[in-house]
N, C-alpha and C positions, 0 to 999 in steps of 0.2 A: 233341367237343373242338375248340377250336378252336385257331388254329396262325397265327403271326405270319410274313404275307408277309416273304421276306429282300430287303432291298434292293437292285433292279438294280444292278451295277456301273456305274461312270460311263466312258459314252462318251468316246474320244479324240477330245476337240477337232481338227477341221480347219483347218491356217490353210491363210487365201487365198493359188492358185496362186502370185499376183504378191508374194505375201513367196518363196513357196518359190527362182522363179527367183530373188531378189536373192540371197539368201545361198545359192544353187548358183553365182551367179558370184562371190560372195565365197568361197567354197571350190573356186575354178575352180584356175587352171594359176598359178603361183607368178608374182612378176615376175621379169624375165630379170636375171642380172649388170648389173654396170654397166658395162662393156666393150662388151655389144654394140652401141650406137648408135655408139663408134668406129668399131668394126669395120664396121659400116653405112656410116658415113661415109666409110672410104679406100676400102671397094666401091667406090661412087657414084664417088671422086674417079676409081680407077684405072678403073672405063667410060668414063668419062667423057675421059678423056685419049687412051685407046686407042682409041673410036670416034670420034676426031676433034674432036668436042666443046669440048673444050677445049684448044686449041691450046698448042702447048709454051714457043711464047715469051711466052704469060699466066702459064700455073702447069704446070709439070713434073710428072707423073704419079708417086705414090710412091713404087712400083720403079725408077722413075729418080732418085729423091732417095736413096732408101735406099743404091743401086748409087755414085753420087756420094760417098755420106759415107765409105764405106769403101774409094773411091779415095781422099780426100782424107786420109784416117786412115793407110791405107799408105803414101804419101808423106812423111808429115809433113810436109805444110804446113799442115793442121786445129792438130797440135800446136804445130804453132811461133805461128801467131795465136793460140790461147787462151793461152799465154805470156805473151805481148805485152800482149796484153786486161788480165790477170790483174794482171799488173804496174802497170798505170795502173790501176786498180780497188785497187789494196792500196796503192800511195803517195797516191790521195785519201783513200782510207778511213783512213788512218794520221795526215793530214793536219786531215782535218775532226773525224775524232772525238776529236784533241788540240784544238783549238779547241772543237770542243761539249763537252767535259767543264771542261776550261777556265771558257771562259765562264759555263759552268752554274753550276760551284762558288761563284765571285767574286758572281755574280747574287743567287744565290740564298741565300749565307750574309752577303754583306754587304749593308747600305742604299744606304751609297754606291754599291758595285757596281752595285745594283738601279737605283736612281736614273740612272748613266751609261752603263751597258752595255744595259740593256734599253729601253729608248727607239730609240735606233738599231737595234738588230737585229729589233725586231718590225717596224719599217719596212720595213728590206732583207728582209726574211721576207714581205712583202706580194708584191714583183717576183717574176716569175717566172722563176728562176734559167737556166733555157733561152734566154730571152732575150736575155741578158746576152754569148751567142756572138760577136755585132758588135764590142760594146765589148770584150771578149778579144781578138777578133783583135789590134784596133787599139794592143790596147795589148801583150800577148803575145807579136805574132806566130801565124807559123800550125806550131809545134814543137808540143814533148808538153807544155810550160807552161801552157796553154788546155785542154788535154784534163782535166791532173790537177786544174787548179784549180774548171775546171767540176764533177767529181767529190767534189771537196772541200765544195766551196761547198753544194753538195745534200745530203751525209750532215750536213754541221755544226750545221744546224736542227735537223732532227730530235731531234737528240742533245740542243742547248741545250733547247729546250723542254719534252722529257720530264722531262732531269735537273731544269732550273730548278723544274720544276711539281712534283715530287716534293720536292725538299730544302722548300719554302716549305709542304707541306701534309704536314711529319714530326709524328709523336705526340706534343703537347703532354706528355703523362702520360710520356712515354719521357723525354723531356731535363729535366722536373723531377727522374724518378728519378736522373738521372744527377746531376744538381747537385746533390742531397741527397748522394748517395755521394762526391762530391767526386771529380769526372771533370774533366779539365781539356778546353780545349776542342778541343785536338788528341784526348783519347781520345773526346769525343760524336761526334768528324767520324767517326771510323776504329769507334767499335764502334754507334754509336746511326741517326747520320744517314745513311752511305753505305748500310748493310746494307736500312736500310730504303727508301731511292731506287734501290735496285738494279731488282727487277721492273721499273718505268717506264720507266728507264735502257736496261735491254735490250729496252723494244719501241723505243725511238727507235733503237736498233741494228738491229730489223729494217726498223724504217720507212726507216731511212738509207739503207743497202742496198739496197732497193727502189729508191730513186731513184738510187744509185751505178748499178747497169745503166743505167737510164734514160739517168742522163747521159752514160753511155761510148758508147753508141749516137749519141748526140747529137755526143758531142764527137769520136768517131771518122771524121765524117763532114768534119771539118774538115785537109783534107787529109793525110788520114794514108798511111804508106807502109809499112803491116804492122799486125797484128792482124786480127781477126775485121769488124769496119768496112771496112778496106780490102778484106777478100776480098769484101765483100758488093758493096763500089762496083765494083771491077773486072769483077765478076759481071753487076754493070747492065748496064754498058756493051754488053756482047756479047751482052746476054738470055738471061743462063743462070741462068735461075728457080732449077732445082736446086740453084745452088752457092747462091741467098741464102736460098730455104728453111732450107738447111743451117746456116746462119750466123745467122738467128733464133731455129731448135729450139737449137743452142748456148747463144746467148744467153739462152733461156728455161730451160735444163735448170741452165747456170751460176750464175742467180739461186733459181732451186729449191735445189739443192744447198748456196749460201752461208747459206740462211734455215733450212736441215735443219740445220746447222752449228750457227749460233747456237739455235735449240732445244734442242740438245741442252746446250749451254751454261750453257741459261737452267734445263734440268731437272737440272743437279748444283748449279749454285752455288745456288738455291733447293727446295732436297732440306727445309731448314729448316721453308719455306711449309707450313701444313697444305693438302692438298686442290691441291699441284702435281704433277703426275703428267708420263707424257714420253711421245710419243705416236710 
């Protein structure tokens, strides 16, 4: 009788060593947070301060910026400069984005408008508004008139250009519907055209801001006699790193904070939007 061989079972394939090691290090040790290269970094800085290395009237050693901020917070003199700061940052901002909305609307809904108002301003939109500090003086003075107007002068671009760009590229199909319904043109402005330039509106609201710090730093520096600018210049003088550290993380934690602000702005009043979410 004869009797059918059963067929060997099939060998495991060996892969080569040099795959094995790649994906042993691809299932190695996870990546670390994203914190610790900070943390890496004020190491480095605080060795580096404390072994002499970096001398204190370069750059002031952490524990002495950190030990600084919360004298200058117990005193209240931190609070009373971001006051100050605060205050010229909200009468430009208040300033310019009445001029950029302004403008924008006239620009962008009228011909004429368009015709005489944007010709000139994409001009003065070429200079670089920073520059402009000379001819401020001279004509300003060295008061807070130069600070706010420098402040001004920087949010109100931003604002003209978004809104202008936005109202001029609104949905053809949206303002027929509306004319067929017989929408007057005050109701296209308030339920068709605004709603829809809103989004862009509000990045030139963050982009403005961005540059309102900017120029507060800028225009602070023009002999000012309080805020956050002055504390920094007086801080020069005597080379106390610490205090100007102190006075730029301000300045940088201030501009975080007003941009956290407006997002959260931009995520209720476009709640509408599909696919806006708030982060």
């Amino acid at each position: 009788m004869i009797t059918r061989a059963e067929p060997a079972p099939p060998q495991p394939q060996r892969r080569p060593k040099a795959t094995q090691a790649v994906e042993g290090r691809r299932r190695g040790l996870p990546p670390p947070p994203r914190w610790v290269s900070l943390v890496g970094i004020l190491a480095i800085w605080q060795f580096a301060a404390a072994s002499g290395v970096l001398p204190p009237d370069k750059l002031a050693a952490p524990s002495v910026i950190a030990g600084t901020a919360a004298r200058l917070i117990a005193s209240g003199e931190l609070a009373e400069a971001i006051g100050v700061s605060l205050s010229r940052v909200g009468l430009g901002l208040a300033l310019g984005l009445s001029a950029g909305v302004l403008a924008g609307i006239i620009a962008g809904l009228s011909r004429w408008g368009d015709a005489l108002l944007d010709p000139p301003l994409q001009a003065l939109r070429t200079l670089p508004h920073l520059g402009l500090v000379p001819l401020f003086i001279l004509w300003f003075g060295i008061g807070e008139t130069p600070k706010v107007l420098l402040i001004a002068l920087g949010v109100a671009f931003p604002i003209y250009l978004n809104l202008y760009s936005a109202i001029r590229s609104a949905d053809r199909g949206l303002l027929e519907a509306a004319q067929v319904n017989g929408l007057t043109r005050r109701q296209k402005l308030a339920h068709v055209i605004l709603p829809s330039a809103t989004p862009q509106a509000l990045v030139g609201l963050r982009q403005g801001l961005a540059i309102a710090w900017l120029s507060l730093i800028v225009g602070e520096q023009i002999n000012a006699e309080a805020g956050l600018g002055y504390l920094i210049n007086n801080a020069r003088e005597f080379l106390l790193t610490d205090v100007v550290v102190v006075g730029l993380l301000v300045y940088a934690l201030l501009g975080l904070g007003t941009d956290w602000i407006v997002r959260i702005i931009e995520g209720r009043a476009l709640r509408w939007r599909e696919g806006t979410t708030l982060r």
